[in-house]
Every structure is written in structure tokens, then in C-alpha cells.
mmCIF file of the N, C-alpha and C atoms, coordinates in Angstrom:
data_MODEL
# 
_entry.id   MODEL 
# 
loop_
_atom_site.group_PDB 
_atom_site.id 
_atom_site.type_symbol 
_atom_site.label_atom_id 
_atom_site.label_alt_id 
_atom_site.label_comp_id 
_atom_site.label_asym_id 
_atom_site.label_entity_id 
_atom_site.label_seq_id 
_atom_site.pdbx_PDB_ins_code 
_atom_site.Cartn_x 
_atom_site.Cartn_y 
_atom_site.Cartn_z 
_atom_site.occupancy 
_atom_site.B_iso_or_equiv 
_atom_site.pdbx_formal_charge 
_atom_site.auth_seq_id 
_atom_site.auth_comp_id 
_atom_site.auth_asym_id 
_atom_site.auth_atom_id 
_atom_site.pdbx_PDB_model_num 
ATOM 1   N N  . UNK A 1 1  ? -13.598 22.094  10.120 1.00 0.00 ? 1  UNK A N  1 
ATOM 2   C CA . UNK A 1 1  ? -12.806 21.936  8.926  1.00 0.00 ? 1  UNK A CA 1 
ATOM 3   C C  . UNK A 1 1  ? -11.487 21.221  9.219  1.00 0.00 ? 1  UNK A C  1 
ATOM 4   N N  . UNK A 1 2  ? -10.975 21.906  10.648 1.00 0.00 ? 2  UNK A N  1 
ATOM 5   C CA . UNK A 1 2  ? -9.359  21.263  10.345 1.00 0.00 ? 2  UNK A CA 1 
ATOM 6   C C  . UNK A 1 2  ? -9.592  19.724  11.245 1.00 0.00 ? 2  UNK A C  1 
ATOM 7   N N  . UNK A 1 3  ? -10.972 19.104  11.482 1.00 0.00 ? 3  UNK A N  1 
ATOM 8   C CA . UNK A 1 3  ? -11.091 18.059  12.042 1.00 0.00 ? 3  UNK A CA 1 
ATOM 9   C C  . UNK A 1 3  ? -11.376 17.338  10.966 1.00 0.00 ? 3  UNK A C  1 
ATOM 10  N N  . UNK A 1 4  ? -11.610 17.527  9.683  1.00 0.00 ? 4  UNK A N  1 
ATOM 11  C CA . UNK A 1 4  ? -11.835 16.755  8.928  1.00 0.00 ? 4  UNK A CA 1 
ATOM 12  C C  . UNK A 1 4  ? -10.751 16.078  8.214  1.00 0.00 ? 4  UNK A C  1 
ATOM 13  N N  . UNK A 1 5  ? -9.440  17.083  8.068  1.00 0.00 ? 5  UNK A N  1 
ATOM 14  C CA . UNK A 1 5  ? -8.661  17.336  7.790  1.00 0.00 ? 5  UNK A CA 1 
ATOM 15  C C  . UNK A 1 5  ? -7.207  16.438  8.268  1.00 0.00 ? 5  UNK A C  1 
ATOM 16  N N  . UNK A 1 6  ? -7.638  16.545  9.714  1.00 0.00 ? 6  UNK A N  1 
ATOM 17  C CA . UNK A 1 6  ? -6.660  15.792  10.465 1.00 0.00 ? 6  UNK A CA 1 
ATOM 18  C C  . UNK A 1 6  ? -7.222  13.940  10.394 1.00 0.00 ? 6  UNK A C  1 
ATOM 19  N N  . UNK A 1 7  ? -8.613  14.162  10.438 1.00 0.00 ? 7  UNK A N  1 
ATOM 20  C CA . UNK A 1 7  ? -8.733  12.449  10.197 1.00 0.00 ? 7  UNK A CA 1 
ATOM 21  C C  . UNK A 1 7  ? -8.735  11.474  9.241  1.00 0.00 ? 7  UNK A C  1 
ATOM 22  N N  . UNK A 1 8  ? -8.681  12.314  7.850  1.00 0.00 ? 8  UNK A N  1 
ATOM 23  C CA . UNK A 1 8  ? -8.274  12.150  7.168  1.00 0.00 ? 8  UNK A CA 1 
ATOM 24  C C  . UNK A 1 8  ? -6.717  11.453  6.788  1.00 0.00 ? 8  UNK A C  1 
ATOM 25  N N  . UNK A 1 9  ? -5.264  12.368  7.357  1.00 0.00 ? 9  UNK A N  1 
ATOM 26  C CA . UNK A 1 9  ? -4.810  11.935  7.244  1.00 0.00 ? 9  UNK A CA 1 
ATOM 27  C C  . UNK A 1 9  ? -3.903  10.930  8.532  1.00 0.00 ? 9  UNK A C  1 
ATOM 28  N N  . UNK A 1 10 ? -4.686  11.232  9.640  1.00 0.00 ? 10 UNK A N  1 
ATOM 29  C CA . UNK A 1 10 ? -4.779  9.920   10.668 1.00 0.00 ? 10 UNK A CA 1 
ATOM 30  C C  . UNK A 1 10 ? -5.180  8.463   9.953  1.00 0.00 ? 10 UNK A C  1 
ATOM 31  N N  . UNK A 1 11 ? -6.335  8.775   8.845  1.00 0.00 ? 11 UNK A N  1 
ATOM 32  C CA . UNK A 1 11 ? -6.904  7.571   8.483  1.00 0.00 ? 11 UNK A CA 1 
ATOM 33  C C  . UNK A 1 11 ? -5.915  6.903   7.975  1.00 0.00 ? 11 UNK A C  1 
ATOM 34  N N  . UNK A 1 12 ? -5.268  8.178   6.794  1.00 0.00 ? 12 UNK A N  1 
ATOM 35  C CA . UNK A 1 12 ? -4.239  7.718   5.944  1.00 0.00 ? 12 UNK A CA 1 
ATOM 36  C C  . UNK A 1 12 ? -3.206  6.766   6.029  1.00 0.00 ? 12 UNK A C  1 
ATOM 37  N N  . UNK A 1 13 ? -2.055  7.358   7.740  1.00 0.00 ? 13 UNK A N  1 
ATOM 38  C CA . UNK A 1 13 ? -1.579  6.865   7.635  1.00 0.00 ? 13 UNK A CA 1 
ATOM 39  C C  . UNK A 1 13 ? -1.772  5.309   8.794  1.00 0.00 ? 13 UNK A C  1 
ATOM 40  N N  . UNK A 1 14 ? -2.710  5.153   9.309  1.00 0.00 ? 14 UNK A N  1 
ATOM 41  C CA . UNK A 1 14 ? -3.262  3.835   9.883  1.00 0.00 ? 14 UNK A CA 1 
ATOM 42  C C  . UNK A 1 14 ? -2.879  2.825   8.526  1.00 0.00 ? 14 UNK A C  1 
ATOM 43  N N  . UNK A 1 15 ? -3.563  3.230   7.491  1.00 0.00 ? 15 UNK A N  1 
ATOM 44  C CA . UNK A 1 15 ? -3.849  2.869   6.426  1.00 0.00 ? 15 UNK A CA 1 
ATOM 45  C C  . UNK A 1 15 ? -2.730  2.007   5.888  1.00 0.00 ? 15 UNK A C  1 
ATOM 46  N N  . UNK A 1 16 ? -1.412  3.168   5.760  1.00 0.00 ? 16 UNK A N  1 
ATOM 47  C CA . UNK A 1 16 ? -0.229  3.085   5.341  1.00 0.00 ? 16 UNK A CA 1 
ATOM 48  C C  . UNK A 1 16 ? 0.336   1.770   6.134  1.00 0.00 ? 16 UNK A C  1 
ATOM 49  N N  . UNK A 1 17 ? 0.260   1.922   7.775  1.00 0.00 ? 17 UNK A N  1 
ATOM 50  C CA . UNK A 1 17 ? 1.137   1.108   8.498  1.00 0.00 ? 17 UNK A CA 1 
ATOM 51  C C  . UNK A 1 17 ? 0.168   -0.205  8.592  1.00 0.00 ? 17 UNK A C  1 
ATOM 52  N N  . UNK A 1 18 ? -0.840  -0.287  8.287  1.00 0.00 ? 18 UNK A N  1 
ATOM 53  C CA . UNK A 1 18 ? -1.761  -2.176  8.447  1.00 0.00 ? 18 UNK A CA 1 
ATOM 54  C C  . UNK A 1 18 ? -1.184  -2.600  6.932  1.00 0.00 ? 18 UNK A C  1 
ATOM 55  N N  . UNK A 1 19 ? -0.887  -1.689  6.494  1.00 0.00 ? 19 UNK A N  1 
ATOM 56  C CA . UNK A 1 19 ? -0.384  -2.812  4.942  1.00 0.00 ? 19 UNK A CA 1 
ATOM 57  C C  . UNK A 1 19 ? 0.493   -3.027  5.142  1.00 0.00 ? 19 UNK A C  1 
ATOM 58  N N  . UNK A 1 20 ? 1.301   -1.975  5.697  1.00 0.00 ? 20 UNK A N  1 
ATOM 59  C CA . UNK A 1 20 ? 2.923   -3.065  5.991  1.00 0.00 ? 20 UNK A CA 1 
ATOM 60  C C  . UNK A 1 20 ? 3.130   -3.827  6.637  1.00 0.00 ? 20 UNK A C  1 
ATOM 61  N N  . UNK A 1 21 ? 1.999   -3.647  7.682  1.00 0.00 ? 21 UNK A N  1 
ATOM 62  C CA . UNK A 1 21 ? 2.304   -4.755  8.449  1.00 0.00 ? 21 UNK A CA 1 
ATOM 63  C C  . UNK A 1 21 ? 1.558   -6.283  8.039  1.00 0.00 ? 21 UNK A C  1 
ATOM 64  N N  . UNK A 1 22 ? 0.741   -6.056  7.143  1.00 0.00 ? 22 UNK A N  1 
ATOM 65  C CA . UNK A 1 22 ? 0.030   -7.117  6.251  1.00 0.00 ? 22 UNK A CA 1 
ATOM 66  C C  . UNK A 1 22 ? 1.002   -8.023  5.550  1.00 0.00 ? 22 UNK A C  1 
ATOM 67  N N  . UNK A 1 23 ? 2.244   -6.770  4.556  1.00 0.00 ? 23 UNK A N  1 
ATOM 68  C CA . UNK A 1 23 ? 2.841   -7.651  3.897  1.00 0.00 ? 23 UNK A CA 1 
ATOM 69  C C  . UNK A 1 23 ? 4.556   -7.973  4.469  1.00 0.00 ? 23 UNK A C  1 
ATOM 70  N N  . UNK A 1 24 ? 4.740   -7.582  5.710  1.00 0.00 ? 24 UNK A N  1 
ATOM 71  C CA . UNK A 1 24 ? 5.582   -7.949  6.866  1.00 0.00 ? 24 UNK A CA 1 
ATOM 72  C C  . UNK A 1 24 ? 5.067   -9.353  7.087  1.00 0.00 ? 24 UNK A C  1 
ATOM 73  N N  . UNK A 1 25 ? 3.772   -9.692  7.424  1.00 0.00 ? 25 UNK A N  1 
ATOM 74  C CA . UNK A 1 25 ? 3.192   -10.384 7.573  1.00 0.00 ? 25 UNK A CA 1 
ATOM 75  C C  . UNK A 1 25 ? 3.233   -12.331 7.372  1.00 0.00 ? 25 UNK A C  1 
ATOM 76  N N  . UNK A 1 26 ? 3.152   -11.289 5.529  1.00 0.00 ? 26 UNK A N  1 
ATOM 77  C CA . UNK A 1 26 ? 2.880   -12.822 5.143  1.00 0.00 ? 26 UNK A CA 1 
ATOM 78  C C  . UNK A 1 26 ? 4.207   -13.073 4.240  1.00 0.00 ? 26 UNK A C  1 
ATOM 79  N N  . UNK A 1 27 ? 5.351   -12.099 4.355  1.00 0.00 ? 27 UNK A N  1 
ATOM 80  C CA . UNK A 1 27 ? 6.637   -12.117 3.924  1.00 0.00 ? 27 UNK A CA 1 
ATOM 81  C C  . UNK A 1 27 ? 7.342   -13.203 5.137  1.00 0.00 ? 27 UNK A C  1 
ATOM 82  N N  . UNK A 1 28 ? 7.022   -13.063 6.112  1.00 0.00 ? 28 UNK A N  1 
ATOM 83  C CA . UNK A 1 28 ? 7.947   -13.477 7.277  1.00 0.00 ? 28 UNK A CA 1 
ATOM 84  C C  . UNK A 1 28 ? 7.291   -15.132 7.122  1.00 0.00 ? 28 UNK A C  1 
ATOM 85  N N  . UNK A 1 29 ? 6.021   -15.184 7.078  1.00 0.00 ? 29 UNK A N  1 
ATOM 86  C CA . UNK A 1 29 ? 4.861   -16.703 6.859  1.00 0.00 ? 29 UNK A CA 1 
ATOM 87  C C  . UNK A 1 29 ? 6.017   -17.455 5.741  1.00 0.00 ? 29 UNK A C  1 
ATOM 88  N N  . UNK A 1 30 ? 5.901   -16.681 4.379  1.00 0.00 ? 30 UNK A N  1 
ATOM 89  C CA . UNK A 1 30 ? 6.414   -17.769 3.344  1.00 0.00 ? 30 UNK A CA 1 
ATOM 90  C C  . UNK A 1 30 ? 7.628   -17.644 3.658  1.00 0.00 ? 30 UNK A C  1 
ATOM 91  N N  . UNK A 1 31 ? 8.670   -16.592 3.992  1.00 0.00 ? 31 UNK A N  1 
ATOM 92  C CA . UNK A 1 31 ? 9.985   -17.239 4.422  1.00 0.00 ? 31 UNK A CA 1 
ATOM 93  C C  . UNK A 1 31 ? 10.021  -18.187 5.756  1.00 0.00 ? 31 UNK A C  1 
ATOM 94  N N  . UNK A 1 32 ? 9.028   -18.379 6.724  1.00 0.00 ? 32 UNK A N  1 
ATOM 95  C CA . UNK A 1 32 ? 9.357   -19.380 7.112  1.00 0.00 ? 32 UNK A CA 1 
ATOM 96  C C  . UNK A 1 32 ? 8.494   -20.684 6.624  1.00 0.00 ? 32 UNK A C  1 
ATOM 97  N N  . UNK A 1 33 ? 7.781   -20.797 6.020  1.00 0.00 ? 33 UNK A N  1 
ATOM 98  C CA . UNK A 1 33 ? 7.387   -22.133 5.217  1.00 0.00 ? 33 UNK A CA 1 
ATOM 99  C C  . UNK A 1 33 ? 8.830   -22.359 4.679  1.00 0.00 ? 33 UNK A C  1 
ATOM 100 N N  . UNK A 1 34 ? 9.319   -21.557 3.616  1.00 0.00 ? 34 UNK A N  1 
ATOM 101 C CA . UNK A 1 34 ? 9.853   -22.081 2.348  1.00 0.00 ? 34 UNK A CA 1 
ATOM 102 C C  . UNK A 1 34 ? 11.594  -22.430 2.797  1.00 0.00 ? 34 UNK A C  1 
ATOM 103 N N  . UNK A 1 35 ? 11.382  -22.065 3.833  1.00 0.00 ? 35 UNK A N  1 
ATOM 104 C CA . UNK A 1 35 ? 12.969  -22.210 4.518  1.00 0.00 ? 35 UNK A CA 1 
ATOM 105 C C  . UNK A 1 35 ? 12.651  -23.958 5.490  1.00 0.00 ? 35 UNK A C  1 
ATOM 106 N N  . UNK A 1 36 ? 11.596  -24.218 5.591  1.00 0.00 ? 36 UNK A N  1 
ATOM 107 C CA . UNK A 1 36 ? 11.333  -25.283 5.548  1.00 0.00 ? 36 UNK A CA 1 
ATOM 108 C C  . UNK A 1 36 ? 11.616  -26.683 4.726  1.00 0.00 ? 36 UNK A C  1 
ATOM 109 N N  . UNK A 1 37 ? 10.881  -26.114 3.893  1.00 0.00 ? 37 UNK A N  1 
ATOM 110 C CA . UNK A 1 37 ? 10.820  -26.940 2.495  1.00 0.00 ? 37 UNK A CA 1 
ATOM 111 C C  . UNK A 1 37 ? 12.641  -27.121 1.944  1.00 0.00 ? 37 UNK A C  1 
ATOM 112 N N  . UNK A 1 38 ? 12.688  -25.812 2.104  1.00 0.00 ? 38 UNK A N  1 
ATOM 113 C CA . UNK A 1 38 ? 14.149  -26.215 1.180  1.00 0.00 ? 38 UNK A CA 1 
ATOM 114 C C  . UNK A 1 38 ? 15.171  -25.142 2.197  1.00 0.00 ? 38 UNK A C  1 
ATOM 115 N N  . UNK A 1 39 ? 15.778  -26.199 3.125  1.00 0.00 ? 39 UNK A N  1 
ATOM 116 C CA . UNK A 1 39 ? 16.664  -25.819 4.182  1.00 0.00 ? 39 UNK A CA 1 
ATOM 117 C C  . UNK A 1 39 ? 18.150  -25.272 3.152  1.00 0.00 ? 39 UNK A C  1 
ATOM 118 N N  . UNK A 1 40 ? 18.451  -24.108 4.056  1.00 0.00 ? 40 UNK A N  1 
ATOM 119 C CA . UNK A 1 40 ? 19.996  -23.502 3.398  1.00 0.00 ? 40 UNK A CA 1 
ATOM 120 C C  . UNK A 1 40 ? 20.844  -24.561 4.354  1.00 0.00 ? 40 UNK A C  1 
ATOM 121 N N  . UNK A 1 41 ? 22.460  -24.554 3.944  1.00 0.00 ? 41 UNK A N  1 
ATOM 122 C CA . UNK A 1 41 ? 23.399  -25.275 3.892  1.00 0.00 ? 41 UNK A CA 1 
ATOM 123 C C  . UNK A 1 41 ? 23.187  -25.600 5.467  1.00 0.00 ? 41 UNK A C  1 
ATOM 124 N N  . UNK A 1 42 ? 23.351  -24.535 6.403  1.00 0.00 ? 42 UNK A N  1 
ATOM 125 C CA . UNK A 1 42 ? 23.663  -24.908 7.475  1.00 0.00 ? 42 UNK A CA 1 
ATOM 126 C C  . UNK A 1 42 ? 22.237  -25.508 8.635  1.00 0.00 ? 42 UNK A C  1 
ATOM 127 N N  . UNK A 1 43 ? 21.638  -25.284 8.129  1.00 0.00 ? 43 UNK A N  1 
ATOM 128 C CA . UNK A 1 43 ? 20.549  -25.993 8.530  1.00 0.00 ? 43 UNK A CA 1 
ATOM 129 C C  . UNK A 1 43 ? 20.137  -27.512 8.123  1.00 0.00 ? 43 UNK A C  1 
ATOM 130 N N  . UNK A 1 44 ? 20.732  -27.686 6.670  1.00 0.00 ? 44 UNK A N  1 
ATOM 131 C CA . UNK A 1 44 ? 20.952  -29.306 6.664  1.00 0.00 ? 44 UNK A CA 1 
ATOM 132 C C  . UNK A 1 44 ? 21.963  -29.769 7.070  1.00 0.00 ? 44 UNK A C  1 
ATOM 133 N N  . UNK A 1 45 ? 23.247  -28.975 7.379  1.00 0.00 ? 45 UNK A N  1 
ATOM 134 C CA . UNK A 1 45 ? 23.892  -29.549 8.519  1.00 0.00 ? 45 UNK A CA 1 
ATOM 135 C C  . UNK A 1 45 ? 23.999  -30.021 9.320  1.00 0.00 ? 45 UNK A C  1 
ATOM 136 N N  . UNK A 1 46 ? 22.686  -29.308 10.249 1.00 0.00 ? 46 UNK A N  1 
ATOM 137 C CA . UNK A 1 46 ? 22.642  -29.190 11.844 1.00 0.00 ? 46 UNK A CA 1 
ATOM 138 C C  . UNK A 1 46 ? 21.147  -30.367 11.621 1.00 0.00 ? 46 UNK A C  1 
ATOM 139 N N  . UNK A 1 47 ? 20.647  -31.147 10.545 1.00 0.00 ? 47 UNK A N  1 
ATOM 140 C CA . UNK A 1 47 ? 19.769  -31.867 10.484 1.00 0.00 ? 47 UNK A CA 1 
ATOM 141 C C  . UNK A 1 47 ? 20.294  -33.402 10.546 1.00 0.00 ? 47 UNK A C  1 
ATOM 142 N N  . UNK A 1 48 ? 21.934  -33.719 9.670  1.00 0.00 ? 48 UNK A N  1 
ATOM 143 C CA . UNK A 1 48 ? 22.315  -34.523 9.437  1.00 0.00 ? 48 UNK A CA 1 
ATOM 144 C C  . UNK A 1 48 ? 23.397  -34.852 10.486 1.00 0.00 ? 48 UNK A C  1 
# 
């Protein structure tokens, strides 16, 4: 019983931490695309 119990919420929180790290993921991807695309001040600075 209490093995069912415990893998359960082992599963859970696996569960919990691959999504964050999913949307860690693809948060960090489009901020660095889009910081690409459209450079902040000091980065077109250091371009020009």
C-alpha cells in the first residue's frame, strides 16, 4: 500500500520538475532568438 503511495507521488513530482524544466527550456530558446532579432541598446552598441 504505502509503495503505491510513495510512487505515486515520486511520479508526481518528476512530473512537476520536467515541465519546468520544459518551459525553462524554451523560455531561455525564444529569449535568446528574440534578443537576436531585436538587440537592446547596448548590444547595438557594442555592434556599431
Amino acid at each position: 500500500m504505502f509503495a503505491v503511495v510513495w510512487h505515486f507521488w515520486l511520479g508526481l513530482i518528476l512530473l512537476v520538475v520536467g515541465g519546468l524544466s520544459l518551459v525553462g527550456l524554451v523560455v531561455g530558446y525564444l529569449s535568446k532568438v528574440t534578443a537576436m532579432k531585436y538587440p537592446n541598446r547596448r548590444q547595438r552598441k557594442a555592434q556599431s
